[in-house]
mmCIF file of the N, C-alpha and C atoms, coordinates in Angstrom:
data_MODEL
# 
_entry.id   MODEL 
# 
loop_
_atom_site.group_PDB 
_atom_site.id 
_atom_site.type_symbol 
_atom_site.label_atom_id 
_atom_site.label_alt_id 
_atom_site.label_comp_id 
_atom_site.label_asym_id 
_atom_site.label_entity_id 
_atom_site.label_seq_id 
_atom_site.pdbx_PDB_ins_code 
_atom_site.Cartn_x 
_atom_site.Cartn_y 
_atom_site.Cartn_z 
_atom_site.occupancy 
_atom_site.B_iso_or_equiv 
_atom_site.pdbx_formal_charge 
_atom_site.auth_seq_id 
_atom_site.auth_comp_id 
_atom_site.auth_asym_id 
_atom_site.auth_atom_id 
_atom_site.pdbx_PDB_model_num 
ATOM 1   N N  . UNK A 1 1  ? -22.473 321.832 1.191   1.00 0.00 ? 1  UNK A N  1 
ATOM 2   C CA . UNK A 1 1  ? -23.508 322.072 0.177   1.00 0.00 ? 1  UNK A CA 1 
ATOM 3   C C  . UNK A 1 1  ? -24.435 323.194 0.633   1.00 0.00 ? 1  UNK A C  1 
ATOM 4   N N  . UNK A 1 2  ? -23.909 324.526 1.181   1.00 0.00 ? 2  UNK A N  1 
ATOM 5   C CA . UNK A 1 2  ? -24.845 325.498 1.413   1.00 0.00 ? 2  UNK A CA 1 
ATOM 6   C C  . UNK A 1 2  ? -25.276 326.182 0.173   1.00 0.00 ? 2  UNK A C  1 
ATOM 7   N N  . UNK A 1 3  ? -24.301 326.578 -0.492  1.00 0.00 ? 3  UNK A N  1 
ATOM 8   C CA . UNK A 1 3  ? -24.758 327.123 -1.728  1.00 0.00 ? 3  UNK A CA 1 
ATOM 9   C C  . UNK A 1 3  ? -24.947 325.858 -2.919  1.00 0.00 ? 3  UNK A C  1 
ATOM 10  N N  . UNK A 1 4  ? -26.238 325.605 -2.895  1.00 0.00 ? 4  UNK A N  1 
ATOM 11  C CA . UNK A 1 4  ? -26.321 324.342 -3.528  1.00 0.00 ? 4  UNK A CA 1 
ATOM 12  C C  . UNK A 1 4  ? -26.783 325.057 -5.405  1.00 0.00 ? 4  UNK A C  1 
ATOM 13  N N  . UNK A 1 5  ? -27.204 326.024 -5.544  1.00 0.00 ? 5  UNK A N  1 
ATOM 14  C CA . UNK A 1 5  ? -27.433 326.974 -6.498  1.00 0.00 ? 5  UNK A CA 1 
ATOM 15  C C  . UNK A 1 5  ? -26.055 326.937 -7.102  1.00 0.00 ? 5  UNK A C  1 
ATOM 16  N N  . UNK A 1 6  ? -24.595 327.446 -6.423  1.00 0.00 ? 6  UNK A N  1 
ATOM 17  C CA . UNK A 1 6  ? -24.275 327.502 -7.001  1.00 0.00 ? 6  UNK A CA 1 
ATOM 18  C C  . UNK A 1 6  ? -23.211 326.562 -7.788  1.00 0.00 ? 6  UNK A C  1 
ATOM 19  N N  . UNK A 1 7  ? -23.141 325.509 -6.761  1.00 0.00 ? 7  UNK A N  1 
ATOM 20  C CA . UNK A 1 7  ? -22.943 324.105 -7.234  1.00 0.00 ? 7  UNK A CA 1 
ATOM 21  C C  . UNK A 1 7  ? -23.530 323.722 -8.296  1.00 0.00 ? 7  UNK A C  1 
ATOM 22  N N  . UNK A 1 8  ? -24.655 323.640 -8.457  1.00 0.00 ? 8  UNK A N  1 
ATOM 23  C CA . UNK A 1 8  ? -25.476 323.374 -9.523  1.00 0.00 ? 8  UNK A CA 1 
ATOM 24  C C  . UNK A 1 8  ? -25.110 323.665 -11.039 1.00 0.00 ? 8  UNK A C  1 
ATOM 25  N N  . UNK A 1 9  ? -24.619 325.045 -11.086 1.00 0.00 ? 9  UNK A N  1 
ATOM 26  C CA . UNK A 1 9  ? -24.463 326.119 -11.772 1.00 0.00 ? 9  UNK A CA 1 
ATOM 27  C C  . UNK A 1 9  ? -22.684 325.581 -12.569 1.00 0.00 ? 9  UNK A C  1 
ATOM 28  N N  . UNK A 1 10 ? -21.813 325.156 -11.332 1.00 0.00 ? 10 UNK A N  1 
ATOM 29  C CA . UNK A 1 10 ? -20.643 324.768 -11.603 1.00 0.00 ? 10 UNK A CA 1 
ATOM 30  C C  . UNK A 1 10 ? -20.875 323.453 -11.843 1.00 0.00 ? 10 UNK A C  1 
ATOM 31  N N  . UNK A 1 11 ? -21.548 322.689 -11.669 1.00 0.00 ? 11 UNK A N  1 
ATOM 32  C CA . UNK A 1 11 ? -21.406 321.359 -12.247 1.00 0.00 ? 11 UNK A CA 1 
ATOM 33  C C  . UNK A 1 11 ? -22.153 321.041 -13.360 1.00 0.00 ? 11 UNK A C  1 
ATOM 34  N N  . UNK A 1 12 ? -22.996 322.080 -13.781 1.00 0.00 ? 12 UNK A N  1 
ATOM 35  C CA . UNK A 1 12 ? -23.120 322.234 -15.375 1.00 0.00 ? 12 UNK A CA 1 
ATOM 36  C C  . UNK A 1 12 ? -22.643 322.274 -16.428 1.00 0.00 ? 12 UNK A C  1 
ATOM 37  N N  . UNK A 1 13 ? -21.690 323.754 -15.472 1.00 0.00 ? 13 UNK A N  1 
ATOM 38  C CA . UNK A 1 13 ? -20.276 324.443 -16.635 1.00 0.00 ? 13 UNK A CA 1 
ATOM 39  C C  . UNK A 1 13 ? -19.639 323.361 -16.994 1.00 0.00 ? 13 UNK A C  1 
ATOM 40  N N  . UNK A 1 14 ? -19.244 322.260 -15.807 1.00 0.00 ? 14 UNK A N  1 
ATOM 41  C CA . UNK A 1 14 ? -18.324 321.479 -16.075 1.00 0.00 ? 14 UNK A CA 1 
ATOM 42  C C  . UNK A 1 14 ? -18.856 320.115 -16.708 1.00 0.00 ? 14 UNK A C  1 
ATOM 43  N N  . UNK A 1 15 ? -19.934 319.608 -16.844 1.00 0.00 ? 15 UNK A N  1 
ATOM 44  C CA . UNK A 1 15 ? -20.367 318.823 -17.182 1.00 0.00 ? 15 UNK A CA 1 
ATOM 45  C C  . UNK A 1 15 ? -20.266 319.302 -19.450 1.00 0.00 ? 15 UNK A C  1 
ATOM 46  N N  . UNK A 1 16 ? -20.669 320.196 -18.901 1.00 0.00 ? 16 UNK A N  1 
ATOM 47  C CA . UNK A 1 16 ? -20.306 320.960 -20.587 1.00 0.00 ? 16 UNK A CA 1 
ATOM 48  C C  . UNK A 1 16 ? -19.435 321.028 -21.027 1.00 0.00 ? 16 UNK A C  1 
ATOM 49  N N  . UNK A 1 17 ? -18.590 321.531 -20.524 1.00 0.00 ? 17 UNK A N  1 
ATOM 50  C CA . UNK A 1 17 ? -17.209 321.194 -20.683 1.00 0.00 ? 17 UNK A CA 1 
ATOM 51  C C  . UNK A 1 17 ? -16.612 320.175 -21.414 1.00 0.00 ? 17 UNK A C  1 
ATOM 52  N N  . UNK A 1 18 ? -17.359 319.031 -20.337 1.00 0.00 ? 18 UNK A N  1 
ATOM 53  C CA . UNK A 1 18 ? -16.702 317.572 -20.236 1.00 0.00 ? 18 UNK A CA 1 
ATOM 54  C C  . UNK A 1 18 ? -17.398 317.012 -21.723 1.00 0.00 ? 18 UNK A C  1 
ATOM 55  N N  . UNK A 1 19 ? -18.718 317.309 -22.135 1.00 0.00 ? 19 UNK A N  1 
ATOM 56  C CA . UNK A 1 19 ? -18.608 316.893 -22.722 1.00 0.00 ? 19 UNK A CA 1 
ATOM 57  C C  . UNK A 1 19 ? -18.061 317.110 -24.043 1.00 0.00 ? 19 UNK A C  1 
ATOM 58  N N  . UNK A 1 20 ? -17.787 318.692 -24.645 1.00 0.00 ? 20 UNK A N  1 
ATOM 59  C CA . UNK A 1 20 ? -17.494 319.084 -25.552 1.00 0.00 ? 20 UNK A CA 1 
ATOM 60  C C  . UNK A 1 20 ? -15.954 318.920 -25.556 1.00 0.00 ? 20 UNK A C  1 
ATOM 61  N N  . UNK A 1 21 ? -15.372 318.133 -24.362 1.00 0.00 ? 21 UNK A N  1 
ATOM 62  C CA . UNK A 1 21 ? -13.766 317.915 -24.673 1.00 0.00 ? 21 UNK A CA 1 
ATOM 63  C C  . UNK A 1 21 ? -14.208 315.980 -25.354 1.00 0.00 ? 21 UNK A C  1 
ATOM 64  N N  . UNK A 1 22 ? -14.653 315.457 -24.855 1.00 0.00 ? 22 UNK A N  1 
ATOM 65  C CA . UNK A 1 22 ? -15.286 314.464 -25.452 1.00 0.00 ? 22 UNK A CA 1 
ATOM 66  C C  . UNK A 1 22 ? -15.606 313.859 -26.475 1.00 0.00 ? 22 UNK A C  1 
ATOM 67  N N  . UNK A 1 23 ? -16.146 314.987 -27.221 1.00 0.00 ? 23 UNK A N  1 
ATOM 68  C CA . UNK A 1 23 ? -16.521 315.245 -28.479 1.00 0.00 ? 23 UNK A CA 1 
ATOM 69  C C  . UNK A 1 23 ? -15.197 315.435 -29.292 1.00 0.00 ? 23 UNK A C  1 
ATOM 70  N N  . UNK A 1 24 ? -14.252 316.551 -28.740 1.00 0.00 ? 24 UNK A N  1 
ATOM 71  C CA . UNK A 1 24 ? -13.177 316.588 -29.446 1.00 0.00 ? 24 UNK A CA 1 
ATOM 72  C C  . UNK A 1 24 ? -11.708 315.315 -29.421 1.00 0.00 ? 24 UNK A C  1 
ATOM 73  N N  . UNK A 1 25 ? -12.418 314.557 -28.429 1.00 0.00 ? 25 UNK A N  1 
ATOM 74  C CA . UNK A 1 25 ? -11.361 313.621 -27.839 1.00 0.00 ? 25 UNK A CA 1 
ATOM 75  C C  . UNK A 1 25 ? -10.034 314.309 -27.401 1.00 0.00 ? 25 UNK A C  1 
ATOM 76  N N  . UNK A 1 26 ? -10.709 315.651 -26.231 1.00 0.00 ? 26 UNK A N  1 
ATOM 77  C CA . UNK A 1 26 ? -9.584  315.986 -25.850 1.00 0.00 ? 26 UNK A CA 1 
ATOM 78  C C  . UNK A 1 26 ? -9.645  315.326 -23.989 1.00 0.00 ? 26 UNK A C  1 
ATOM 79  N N  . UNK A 1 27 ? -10.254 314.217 -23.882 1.00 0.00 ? 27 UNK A N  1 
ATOM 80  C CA . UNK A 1 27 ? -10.885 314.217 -22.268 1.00 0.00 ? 27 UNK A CA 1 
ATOM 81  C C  . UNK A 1 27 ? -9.527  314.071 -21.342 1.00 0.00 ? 27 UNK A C  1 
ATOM 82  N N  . UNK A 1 28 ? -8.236  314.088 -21.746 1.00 0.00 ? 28 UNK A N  1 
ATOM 83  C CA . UNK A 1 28 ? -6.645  314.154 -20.903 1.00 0.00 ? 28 UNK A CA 1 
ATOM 84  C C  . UNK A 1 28 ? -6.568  314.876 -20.509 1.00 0.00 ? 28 UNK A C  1 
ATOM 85  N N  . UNK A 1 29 ? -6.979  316.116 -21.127 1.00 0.00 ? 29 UNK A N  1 
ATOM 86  C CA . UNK A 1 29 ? -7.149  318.006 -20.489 1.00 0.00 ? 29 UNK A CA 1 
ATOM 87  C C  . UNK A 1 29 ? -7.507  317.979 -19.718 1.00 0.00 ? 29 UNK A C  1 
ATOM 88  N N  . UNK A 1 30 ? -9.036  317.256 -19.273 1.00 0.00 ? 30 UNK A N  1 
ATOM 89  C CA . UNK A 1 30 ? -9.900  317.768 -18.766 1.00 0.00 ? 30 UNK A CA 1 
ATOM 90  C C  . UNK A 1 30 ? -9.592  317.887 -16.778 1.00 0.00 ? 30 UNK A C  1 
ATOM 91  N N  . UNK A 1 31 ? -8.877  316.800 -16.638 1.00 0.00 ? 31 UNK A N  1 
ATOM 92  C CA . UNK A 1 31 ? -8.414  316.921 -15.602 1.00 0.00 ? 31 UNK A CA 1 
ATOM 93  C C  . UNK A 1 31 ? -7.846  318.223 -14.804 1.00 0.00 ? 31 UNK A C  1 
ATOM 94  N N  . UNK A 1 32 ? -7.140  318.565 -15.746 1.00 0.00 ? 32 UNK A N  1 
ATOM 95  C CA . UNK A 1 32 ? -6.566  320.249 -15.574 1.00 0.00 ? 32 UNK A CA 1 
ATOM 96  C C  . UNK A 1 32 ? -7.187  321.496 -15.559 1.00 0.00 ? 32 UNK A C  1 
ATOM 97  N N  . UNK A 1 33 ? -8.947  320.968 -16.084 1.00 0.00 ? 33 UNK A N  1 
ATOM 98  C CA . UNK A 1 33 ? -9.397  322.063 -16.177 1.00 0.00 ? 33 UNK A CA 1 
ATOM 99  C C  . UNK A 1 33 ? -10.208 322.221 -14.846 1.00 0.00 ? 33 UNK A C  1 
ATOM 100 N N  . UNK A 1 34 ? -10.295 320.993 -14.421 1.00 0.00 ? 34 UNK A N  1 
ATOM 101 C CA . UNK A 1 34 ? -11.234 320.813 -12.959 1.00 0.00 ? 34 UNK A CA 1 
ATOM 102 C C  . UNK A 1 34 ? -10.194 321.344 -11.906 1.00 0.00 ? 34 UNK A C  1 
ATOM 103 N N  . UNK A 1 35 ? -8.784  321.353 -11.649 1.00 0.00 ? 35 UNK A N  1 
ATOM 104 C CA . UNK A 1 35 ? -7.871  322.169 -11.228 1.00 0.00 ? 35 UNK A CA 1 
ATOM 105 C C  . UNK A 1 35 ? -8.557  323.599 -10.957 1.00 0.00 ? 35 UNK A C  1 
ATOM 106 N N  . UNK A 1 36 ? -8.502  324.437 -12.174 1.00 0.00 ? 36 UNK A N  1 
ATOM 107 C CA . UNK A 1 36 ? -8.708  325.961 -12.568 1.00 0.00 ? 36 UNK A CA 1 
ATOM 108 C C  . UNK A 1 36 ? -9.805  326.593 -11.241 1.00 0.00 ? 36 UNK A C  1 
# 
C-alpha cells in the first residue's frame, strides 16, 4: 500500500464498475474485468 492514492483511485473505477454491471445484471463479467 505505498501508493495508496492510487489504489484509491482503482478501487473506485472498480467499485463503479461493479456497480453499473449490477444495475445491468451483468455481475458474471465482472470477474473478468478485475483480471484486465
Amino acid at each position: 500500500m505505498v501508493t495508496s492514492h492510487l489504489t484509491a483511485q482503482k478501487l473506485k473505477k472498480i467499485h463503479a464498475a461493479y456497480r453499473s454491471l449490477v444495475k445491468r445484471g451483468e455481475l458474471k463479467t465482472f470477474p473478468q474485468m478485475l483480471e484486465k
